[in-house]
TORKOL-4160 file (C-alpha; in steps of 0.2 Angstrom, whole numbers, padded with zeros to 4 digits, m for minus):
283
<pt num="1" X="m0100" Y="m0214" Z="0096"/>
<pt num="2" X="m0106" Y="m0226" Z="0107"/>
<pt num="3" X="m0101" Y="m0221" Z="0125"/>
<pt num="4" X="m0086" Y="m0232" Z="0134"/>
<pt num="5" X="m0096" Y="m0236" Z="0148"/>
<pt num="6" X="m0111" Y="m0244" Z="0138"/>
<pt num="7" X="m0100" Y="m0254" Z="0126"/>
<pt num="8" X="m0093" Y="m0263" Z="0142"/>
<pt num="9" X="m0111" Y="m0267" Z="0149"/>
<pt num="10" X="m0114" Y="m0275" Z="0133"/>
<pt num="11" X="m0097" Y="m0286" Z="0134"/>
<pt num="12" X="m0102" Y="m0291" Z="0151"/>
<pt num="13" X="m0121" Y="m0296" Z="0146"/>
<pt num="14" X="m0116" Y="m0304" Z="0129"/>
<pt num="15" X="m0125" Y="m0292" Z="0121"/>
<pt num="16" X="m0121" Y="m0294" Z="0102"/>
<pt num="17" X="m0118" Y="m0279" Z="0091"/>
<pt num="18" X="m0125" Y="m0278" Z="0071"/>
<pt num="19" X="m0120" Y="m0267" Z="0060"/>
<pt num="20" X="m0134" Y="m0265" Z="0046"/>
<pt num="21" X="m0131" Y="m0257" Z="0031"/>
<pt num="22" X="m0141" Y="m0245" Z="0017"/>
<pt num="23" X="m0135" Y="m0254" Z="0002"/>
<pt num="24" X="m0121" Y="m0264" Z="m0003"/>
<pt num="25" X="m0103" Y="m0256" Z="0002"/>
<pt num="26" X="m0113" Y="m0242" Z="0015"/>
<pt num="27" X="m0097" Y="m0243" Z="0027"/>
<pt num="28" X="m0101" Y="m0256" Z="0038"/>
<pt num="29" X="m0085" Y="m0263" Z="0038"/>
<pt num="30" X="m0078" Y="m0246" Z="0042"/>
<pt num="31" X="m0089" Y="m0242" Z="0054"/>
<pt num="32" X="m0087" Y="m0259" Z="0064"/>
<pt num="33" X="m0067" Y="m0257" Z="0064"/>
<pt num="34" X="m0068" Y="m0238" Z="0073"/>
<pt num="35" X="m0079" Y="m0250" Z="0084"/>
<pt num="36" X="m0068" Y="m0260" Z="0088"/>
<pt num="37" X="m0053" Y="m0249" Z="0090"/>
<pt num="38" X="m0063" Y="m0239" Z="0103"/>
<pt num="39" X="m0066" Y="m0252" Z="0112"/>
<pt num="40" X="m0048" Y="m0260" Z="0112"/>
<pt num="41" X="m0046" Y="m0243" Z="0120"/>
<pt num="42" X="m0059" Y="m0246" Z="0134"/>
<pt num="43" X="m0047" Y="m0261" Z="0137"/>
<pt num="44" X="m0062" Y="m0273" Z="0132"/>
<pt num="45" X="m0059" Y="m0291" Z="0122"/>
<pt num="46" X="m0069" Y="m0292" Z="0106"/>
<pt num="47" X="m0074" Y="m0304" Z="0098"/>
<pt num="48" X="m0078" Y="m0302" Z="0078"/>
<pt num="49" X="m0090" Y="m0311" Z="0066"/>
<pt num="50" X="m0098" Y="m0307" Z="0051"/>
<pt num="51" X="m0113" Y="m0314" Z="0040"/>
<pt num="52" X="m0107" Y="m0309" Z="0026"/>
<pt num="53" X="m0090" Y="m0311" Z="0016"/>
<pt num="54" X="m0079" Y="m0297" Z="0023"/>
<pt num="55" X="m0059" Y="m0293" Z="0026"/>
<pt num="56" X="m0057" Y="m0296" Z="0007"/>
<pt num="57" X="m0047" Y="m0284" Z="m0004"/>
<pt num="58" X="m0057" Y="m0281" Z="m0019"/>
<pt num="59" X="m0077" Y="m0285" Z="m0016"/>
<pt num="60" X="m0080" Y="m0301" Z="m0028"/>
<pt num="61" X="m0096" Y="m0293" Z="m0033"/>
<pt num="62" X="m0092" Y="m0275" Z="m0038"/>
<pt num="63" X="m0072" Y="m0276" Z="m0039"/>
<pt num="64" X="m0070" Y="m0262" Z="m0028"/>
<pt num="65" X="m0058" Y="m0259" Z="m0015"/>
<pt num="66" X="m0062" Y="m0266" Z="0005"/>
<pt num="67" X="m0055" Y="m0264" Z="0021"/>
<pt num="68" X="m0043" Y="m0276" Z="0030"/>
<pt num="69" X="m0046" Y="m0284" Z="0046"/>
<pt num="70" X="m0032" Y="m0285" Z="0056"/>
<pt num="71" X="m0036" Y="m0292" Z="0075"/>
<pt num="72" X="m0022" Y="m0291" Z="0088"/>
<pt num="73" X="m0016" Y="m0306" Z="0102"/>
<pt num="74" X="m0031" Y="m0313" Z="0110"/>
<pt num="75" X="m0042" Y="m0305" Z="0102"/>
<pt num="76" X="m0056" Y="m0318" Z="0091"/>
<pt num="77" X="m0065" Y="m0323" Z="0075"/>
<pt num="78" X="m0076" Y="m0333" Z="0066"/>
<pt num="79" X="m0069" Y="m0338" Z="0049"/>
<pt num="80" X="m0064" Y="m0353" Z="0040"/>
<pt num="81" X="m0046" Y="m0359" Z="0039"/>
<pt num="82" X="m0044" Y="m0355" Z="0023"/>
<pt num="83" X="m0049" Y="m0335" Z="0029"/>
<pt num="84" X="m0033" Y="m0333" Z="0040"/>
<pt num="85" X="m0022" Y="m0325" Z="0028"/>
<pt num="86" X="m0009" Y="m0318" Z="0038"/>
<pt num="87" X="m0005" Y="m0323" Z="0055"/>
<pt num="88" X="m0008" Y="m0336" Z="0067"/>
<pt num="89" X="m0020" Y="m0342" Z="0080"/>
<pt num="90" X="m0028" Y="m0356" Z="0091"/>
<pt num="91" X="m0046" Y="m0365" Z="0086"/>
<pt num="92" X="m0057" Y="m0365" Z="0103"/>
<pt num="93" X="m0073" Y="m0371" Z="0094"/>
<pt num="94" X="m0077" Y="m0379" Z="0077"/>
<pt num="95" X="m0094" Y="m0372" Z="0072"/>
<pt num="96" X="m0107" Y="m0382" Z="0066"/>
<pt num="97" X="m0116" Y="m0368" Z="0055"/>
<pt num="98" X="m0108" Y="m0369" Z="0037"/>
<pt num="99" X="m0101" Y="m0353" Z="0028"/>
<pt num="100" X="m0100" Y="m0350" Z="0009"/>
<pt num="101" X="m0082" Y="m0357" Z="0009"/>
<pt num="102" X="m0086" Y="m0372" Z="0019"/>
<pt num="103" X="m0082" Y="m0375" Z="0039"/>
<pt num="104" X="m0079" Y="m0361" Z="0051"/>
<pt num="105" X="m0072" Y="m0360" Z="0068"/>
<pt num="106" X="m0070" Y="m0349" Z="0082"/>
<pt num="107" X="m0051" Y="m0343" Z="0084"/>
<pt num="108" X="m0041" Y="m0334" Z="0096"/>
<pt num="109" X="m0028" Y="m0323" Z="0090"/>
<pt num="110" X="m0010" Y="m0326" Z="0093"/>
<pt num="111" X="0002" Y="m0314" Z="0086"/>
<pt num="112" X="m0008" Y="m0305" Z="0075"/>
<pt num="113" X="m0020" Y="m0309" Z="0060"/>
<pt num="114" X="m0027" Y="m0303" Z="0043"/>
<pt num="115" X="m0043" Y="m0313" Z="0040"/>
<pt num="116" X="m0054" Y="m0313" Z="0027"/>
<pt num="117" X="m0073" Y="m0319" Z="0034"/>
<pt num="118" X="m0085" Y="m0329" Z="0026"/>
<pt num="119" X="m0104" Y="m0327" Z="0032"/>
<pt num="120" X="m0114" Y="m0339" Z="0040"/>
<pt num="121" X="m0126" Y="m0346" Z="0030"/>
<pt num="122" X="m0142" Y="m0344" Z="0041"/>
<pt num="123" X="m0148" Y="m0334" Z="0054"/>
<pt num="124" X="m0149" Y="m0348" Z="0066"/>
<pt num="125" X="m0133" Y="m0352" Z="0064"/>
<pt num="126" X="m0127" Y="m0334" Z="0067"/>
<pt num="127" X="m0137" Y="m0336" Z="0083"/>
<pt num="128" X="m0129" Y="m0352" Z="0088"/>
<pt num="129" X="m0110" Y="m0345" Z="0083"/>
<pt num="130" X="m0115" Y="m0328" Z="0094"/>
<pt num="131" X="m0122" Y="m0342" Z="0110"/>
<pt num="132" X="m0104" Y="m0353" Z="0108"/>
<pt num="133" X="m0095" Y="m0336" Z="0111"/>
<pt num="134" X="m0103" Y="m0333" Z="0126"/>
<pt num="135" X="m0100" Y="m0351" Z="0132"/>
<pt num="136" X="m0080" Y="m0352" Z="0126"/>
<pt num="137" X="m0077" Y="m0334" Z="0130"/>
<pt num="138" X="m0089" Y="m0324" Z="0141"/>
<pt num="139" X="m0085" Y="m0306" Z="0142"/>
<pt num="140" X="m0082" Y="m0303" Z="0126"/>
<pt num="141" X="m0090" Y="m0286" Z="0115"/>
<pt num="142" X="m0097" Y="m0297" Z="0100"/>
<pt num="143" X="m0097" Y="m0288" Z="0085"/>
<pt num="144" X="m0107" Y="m0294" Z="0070"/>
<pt num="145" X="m0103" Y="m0285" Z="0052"/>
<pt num="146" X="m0121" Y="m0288" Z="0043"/>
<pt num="147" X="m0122" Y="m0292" Z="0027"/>
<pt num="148" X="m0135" Y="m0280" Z="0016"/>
<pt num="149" X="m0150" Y="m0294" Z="0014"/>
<pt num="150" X="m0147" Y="m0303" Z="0033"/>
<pt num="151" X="m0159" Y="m0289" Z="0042"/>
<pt num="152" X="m0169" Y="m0306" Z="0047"/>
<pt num="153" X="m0155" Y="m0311" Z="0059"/>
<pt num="154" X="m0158" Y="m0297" Z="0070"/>
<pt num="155" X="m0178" Y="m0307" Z="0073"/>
<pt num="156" X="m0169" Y="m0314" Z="0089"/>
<pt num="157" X="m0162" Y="m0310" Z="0107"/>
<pt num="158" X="m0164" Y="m0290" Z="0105"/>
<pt num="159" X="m0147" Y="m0288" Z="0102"/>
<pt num="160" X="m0139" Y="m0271" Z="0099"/>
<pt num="161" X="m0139" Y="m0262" Z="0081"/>
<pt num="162" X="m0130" Y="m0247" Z="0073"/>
<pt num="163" X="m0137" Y="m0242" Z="0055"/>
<pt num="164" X="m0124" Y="m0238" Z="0043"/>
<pt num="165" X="m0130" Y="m0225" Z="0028"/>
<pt num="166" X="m0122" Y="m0223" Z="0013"/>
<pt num="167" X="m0126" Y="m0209" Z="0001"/>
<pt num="168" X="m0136" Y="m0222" Z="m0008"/>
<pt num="169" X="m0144" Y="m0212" Z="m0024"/>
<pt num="170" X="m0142" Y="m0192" Z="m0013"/>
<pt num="171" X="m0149" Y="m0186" Z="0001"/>
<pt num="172" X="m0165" Y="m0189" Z="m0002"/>
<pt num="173" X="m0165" Y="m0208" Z="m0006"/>
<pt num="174" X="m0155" Y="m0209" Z="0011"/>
<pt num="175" X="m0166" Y="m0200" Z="0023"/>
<pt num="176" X="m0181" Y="m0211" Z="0016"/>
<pt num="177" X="m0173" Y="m0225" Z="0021"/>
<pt num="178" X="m0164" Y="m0220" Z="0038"/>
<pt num="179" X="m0181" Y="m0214" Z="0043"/>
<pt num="180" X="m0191" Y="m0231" Z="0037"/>
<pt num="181" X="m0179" Y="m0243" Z="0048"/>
<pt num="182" X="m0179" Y="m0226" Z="0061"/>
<pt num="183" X="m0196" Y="m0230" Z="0062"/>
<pt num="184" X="m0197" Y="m0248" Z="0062"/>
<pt num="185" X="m0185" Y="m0249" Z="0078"/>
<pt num="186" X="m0196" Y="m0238" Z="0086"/>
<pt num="187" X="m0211" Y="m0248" Z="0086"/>
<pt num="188" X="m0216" Y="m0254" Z="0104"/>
<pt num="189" X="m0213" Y="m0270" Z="0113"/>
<pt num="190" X="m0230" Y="m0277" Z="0121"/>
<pt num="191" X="m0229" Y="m0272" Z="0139"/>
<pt num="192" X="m0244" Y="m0285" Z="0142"/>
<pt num="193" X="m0258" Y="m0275" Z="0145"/>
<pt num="194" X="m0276" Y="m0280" Z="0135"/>
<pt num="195" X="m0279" Y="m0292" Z="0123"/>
<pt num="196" X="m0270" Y="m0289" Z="0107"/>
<pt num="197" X="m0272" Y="m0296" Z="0090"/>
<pt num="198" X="m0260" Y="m0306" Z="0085"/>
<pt num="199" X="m0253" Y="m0306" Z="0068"/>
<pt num="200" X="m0242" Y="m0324" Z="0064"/>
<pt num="201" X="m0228" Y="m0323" Z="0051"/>
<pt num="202" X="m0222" Y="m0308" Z="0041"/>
<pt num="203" X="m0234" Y="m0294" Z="0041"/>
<pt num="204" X="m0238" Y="m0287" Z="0021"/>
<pt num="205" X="m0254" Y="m0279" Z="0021"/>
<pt num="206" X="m0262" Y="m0268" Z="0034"/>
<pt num="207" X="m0278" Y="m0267" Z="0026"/>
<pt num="208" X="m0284" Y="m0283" Z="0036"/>
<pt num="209" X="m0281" Y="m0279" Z="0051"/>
<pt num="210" X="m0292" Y="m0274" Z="0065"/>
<pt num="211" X="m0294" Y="m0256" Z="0069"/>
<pt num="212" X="m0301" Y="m0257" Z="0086"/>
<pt num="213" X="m0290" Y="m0267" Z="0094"/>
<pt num="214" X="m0269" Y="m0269" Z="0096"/>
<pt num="215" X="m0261" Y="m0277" Z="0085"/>
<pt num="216" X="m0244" Y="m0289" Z="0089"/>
<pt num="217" X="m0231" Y="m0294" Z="0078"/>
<pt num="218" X="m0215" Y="m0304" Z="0082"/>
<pt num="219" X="m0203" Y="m0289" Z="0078"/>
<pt num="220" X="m0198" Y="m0275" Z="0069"/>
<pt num="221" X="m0190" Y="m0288" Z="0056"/>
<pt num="222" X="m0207" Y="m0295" Z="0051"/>
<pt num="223" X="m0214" Y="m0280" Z="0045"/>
<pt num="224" X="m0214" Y="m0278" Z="0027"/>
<pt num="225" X="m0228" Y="m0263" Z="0023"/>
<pt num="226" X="m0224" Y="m0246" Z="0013"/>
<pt num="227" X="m0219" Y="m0230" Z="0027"/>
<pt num="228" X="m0237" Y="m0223" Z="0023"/>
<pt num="229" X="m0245" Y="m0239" Z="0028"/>
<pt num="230" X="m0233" Y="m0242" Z="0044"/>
<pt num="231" X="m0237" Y="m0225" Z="0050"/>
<pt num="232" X="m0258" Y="m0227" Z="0049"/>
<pt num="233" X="m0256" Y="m0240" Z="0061"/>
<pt num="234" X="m0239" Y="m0237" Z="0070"/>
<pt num="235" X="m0250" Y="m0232" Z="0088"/>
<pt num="236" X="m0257" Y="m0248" Z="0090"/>
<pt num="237" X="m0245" Y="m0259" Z="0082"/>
<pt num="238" X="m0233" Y="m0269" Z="0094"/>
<pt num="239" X="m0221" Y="m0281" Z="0093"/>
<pt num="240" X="m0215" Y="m0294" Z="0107"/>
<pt num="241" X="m0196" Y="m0288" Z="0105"/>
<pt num="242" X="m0183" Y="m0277" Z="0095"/>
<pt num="243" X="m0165" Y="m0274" Z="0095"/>
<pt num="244" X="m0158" Y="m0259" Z="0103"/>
<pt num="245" X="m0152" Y="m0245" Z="0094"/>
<pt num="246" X="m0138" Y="m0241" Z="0097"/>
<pt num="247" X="m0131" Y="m0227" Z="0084"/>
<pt num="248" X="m0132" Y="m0221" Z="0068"/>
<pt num="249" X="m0115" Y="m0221" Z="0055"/>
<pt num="250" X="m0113" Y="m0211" Z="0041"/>
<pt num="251" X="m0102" Y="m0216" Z="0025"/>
<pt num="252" X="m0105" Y="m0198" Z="0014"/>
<pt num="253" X="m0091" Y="m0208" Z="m0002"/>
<pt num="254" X="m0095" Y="m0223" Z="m0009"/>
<pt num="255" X="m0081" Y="m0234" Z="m0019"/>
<pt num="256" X="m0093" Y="m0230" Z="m0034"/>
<pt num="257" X="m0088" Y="m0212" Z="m0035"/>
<pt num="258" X="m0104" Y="m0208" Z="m0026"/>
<pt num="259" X="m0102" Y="m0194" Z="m0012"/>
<pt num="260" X="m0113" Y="m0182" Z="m0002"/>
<pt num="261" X="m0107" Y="m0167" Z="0008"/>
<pt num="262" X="m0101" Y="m0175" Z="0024"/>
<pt num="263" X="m0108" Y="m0159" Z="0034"/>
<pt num="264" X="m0126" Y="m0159" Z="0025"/>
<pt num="265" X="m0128" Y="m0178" Z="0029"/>
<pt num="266" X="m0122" Y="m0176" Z="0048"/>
<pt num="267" X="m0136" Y="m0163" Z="0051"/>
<pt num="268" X="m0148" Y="m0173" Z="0040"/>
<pt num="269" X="m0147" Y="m0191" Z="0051"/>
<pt num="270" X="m0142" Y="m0177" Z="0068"/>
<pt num="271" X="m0161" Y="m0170" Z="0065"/>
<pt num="272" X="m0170" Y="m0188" Z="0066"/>
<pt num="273" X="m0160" Y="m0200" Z="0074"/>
<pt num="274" X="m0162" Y="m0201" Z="0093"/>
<pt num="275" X="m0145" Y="m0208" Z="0094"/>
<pt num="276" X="m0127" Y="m0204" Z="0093"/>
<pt num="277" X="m0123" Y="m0201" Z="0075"/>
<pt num="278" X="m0105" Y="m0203" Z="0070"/>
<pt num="279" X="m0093" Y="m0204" Z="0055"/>
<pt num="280" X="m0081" Y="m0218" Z="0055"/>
<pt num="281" X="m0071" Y="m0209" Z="0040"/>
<pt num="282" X="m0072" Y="m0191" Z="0046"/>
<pt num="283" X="m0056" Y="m0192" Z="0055"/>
């Protein structure tokens, strides 16, 4: 779990938190609620968005089950007004980003809410909804509940990440993917030293690239080369920024009936993250 003390440094820089997932329905959902209950309490104001559709309770795509989201007075939320289902609350700002089901806006809770969240439709709107709450309501421990294909959104800012795994298809197919994006959020940024190469746009192919120099890429998020190619060139490639990792969540059921031993997939992800590892639903 991430320590008391760093979640409020973040709140008091604006430092957003993502939650990115493994695959569709990894927990990340889960894993941002025991977020946000650990910081309610620290004592610290949250403020919740998503980039996907979330708070629903059947998934439109799959038809299985979803968590709530219940926020508490003064707490807020990006969602459209047709997203408040239960509860009631003041606009402070109307975005201008557009969501799946139209308009959104930034709410403060009154006396309680249910809300169901529709994403942001771009990751530059994400961006500019994360800047307004830091304009309308500084102080605030931003969470942001990714959606599985809006990985790009973290291409900005270097803002805080946890990884939420899902047992997937086993143990293997989840270790192979915690340890590409482990090792995609490990890549360096540029300190400024020499004269690097510099690769524009996303990177596919390392074939071309020079092998006697650095190479520089925007960030993690525009690398899109298989682990055995990333790891030929991983000590000279850089890139000019990253997000933070923060910690590593574990989801061992799916709502598909797929499970892995909560024990064997704790050690697994304990052995190669270098973060706090924690399960959400292993209370």
């Amino acid at each position: 779990m991430i320590p008391p003390a760093q979640l409020r440094r973040m709140a008091e820089s604006g430092e957003p938190l993502f939650f990115v997932g493994s695959s569709k329905n990894a927990g990340k959902t889960t894993a941002m609620l025991r977020i946000l209950m650990e910081a309610r309490r620290t004592g610290l104001r949250v403020a919740l968005m998503s980039t996907g559709r979330d708070g629903e309770s059947t998934d439109r795509i799959t038809g299985t089950p979803k968590p709530s989201i219940h926020l508490e007075e003064g707490e807020l939320v990006v969602t459209t007004w047709k997203g408040v289902l239960e509860g009631s609350g003041e606009v402070v700002a109307v975005l201008r980003g557009r969501t799946t089901e139209g308009t959104a806006a930034l709410w403060r809770v009154h006396d309680g809410m249910r809300v169901e969240t529709a994403g942001l439709l771009s990751a530059s709107s994400v961006w500019e909804t994360i800047d307004t709450v830091r304009k309308e309501a500084p102080g605030h421990l931003i969470l942001v509940d990714g959606a599985l294909d809006r990985w790009a959104a973290l291409a900005h800012d270097s803002p805080s990440v946890i990884l939420v795994v899902g047992p997937m298809d086993g143990i293997e197919t989840m270790l192979r993917w915690t340890v590409s994006r482990l090792r995609l959020l490990s890549l360096s940024v540029w300190d400024g030293s020499g004269v690097p190469h510099i690769h524009d746009g996303p990177l596919y192919d390392v074939s071309s690239l020079p092998s006697d120099v650095p190479v520089l890429v925007e960030s993690p998020m525009h690398v899109f080369v298989h682990d055995d190619a990333l790891s030929s060139v991983k000590d000279r490639l850089w890139v000019r920024s990253k997000p933070t990792l923060r910690g590593v969540a574990i989801n061992p059921w799916s709502p598909g009936g797929k499970h892995v031993s909560p024990r064997i997939m704790m050690e697994s992800i304990r052995r190669i993250a270098p973060v706090p590892v924690f399960c959400p639903l292993c209370i």
